[in-house]
C-alpha positions, 0 to 999 in steps of 0.5 A: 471486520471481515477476517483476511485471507493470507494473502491479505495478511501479508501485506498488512505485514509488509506495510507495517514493516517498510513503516517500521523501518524508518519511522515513518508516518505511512507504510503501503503494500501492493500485490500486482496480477502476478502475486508479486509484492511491493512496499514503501514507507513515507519519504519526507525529505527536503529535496525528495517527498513520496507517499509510502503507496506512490513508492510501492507503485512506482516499484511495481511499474518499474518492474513491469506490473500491468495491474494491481489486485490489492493495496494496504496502507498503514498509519493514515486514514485520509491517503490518496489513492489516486495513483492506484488507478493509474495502474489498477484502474477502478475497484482495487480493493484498498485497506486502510489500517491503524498502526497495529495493523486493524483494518480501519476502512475498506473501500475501492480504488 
């Protein structure tokens, strides 16, 4: 595969981190047209049930993105990224990684 660039890299770090954190079975990472990062790990809770990407999201339109440059998870190979387009629109680059942070599969939004 492709080598990232550190922008890239940093991402992976932060998804692999929220993920890390809890436990939990996906981690996600997003850079908005501004550069600002955002990350989120899995909720699975009996009232409350969040994808680790539809969390980051949700932060980025919290805090005012418009659009999404990049996206990484980590720990799942089949995530829906339906929620991306919402805000990035078609052809954001997604990344889907292992665990150690390999990028598994590469494909657009």
């Amino acid at each position: 595969m492709t080598e990232l660039s550190q922008e890239d890299n940093k991402l992976v770090t932060l998804a692999r981190g929220a993920r890390g954190r809890i436990g939990a079975t996906e981690g996600a990472a997003i850079r908005d047209e501004m550069g600002r990062t955002y990350s989120g790990a899995t909720v699975d809770r009996p009232h409350l049930k969040i994808t680790a990407l539809e969390l980051a999201v949700a932060q980025a339109v919290a805090s005012g993105a418009t659009a999404i440059e990049c996206v990484v998870i980590v720990g799942a190979t089949d995530a829906d990224t339906a929620c991306v387009v919402d805000l990035g629109g078609n052809g954001v680059p997604v990344l889907l990684c292992a665990s150690d942070g390999t990028v598994q599969e590469r494909r657009l939004s």
